[in-house]
C-alpha positions in Angstrom: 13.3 76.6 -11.2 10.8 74.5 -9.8 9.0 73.7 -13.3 12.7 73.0 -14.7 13.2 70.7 -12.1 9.6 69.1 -12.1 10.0 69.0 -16.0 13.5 67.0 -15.5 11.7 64.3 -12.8 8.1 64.1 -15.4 10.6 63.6 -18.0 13.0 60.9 -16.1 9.7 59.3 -15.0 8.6 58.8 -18.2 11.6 57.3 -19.2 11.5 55.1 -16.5 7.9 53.6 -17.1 8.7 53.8 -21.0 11.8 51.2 -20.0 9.7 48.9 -17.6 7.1 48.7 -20.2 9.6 47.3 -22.9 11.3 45.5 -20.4 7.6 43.7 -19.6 6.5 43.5 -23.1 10.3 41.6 -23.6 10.0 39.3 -21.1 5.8 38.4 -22.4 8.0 38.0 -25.5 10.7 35.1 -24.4 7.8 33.7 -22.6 6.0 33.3 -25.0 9.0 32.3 -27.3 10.2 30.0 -25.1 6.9 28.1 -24.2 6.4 24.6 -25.9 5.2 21.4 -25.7 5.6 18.0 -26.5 3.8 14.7 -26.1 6.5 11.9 -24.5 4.9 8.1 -25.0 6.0 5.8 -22.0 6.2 2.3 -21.1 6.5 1.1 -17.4 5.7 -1.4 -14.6 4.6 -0.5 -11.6 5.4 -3.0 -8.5 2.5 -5.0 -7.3 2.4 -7.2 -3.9 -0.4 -9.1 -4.4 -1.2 -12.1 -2.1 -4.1 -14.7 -3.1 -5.2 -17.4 -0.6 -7.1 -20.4 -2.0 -8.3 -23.6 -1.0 -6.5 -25.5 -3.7 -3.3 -25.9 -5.3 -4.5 -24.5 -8.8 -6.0 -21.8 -7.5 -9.3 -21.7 -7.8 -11.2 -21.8 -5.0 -10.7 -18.6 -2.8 -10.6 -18.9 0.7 -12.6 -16.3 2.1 -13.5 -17.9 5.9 -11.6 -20.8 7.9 -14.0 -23.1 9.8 -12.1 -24.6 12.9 -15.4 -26.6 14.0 -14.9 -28.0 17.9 -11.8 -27.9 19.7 -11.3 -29.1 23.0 -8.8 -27.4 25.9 -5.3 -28.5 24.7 -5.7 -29.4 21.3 -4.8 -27.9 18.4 -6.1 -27.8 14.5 -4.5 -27.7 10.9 -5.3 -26.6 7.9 -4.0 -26.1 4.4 -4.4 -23.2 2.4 -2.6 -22.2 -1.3 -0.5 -18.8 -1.3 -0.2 -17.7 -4.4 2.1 -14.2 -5.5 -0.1 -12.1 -7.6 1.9 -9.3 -8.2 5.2 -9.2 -10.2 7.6 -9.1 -7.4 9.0 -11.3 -5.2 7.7 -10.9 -0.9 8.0 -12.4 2.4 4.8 -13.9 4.3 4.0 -13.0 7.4 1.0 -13.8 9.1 -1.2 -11.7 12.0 -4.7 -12.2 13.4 -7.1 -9.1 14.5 -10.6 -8.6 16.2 -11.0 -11.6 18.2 -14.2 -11.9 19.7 -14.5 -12.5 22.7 -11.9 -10.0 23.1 -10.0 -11.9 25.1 -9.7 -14.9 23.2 -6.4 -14.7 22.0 -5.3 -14.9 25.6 -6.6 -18.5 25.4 -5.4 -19.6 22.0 -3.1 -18.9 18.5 -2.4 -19.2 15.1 0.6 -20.1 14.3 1.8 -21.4 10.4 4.9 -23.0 8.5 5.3 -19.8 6.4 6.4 -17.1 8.5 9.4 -14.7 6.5 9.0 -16.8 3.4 9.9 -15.5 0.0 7.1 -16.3 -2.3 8.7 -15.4 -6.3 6.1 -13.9 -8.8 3.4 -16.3 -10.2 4.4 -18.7 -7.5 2.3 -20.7 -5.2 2.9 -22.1 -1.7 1.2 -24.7 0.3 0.7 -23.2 3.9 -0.2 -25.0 7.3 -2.1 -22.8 9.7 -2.0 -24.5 13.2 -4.9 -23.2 15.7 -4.0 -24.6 19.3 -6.5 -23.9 22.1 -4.5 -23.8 25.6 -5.4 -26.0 28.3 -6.3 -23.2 30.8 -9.4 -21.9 28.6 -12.5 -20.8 30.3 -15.4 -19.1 29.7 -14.9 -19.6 25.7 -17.7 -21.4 24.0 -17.9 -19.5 20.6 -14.9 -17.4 18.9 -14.0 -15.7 15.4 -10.9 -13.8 14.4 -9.6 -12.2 11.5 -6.7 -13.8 9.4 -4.1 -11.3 7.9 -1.8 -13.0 5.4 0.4 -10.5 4.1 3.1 -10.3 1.6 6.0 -7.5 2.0 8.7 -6.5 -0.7 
C-alpha cells in the first residue's frame, strides 16, 4: 500500500514539474514573441534661461568685474550694464550680491538697480542701472569687493 501510494504522489509530482516546465518554456516563448524594438526620431527644445551681462548695447564686450573706484560716506555710484536673454524663453531679473569682504560691508552700503522683476523676452536686450550708495555712517572700510548675481527666472 505504501508503494501504491508513493507511486501515485512520484507520478503526480511528475506531472506537476512536467506542467511548470511547459508552463516556463510558454512564458520564455511569449517573451520572446512579444519582445521588439523600434528606433523613434525626435525633434525638441529644451528651455534655456540664459542671462548675458555686457558692457555695450551690441553685446560684445562681457562684463566680467565692476570697478566702483573711490566713494566717499554718503554718496552713491551708477553704472550701465547690457542684459541680454540668451536662452529661448522669456524671465524676470532680479539682482543679489554675495561674499562681501569685509564681511560686514554690506552693513555699510548696497546695490540697488532699475531692473528688479523685469521681463526680459528671448533675444532681447536691456539697458540696466546699478546704483552703489555708501551710507554716511561707514567706518572702518577702506577697501571692499562683492559679488554681483544677475539672475533671470522663468
Amino acid at each position: 500500500m505504501t508503494f501504491q501510494i508513493t507511486n501515485k504522489l512520484f507520478a503526480v509530482l511528475s506531472l506537476a514539474v512536467t506542467v511548470l516546465s511547459v508552463a516556463a518554456t510558454a512564458t520564455i516563448t511569449t517573451f520572446a514573441a512579444l519582445s521588439n524594438s523600434r528606433t523613434v526620431q525626435n525633434y525638441g527644445t529644451v528651455k534655456a534661461v540664459n542671462v548675458g551681462v555686457y558692457w555695450d548695447s551690441n553685446c560684445t564686450n562681457t562684463t566680467s568685474t565692476v570697478n566702483w573706484g573711490m566713494l566717499s560716506p554718503g554718496t552713491s555710484s551708477n553704472v550701465t550694464l547690457y542684459v541680454r536673454n540668451e536662452g529661448n524663453i522669456a524671465f524676470r531679473l532680479s539682482l543679489t550680491t554675495q561674499n562681501w569682504n569685509p564681511a560686514g560691508a554690506s552693513s555699510y552700503m548696497g546695490l540697488a538697480w532699475n531692473r528688479q522683476g523685469q521681463t526680459v523676452n528671448a533675444s532681447s536686450v536691456l539697458a540696466a542701472t546699478l546704483t552703489l550708495s555708501v551710507f554716511s555712517n561707514v567706518t572702518g572700510i577702506t577697501n571692499f569687493s562683492f559679488d554681483i548675481v544677475i539672475a533671470g527666472t522663468e
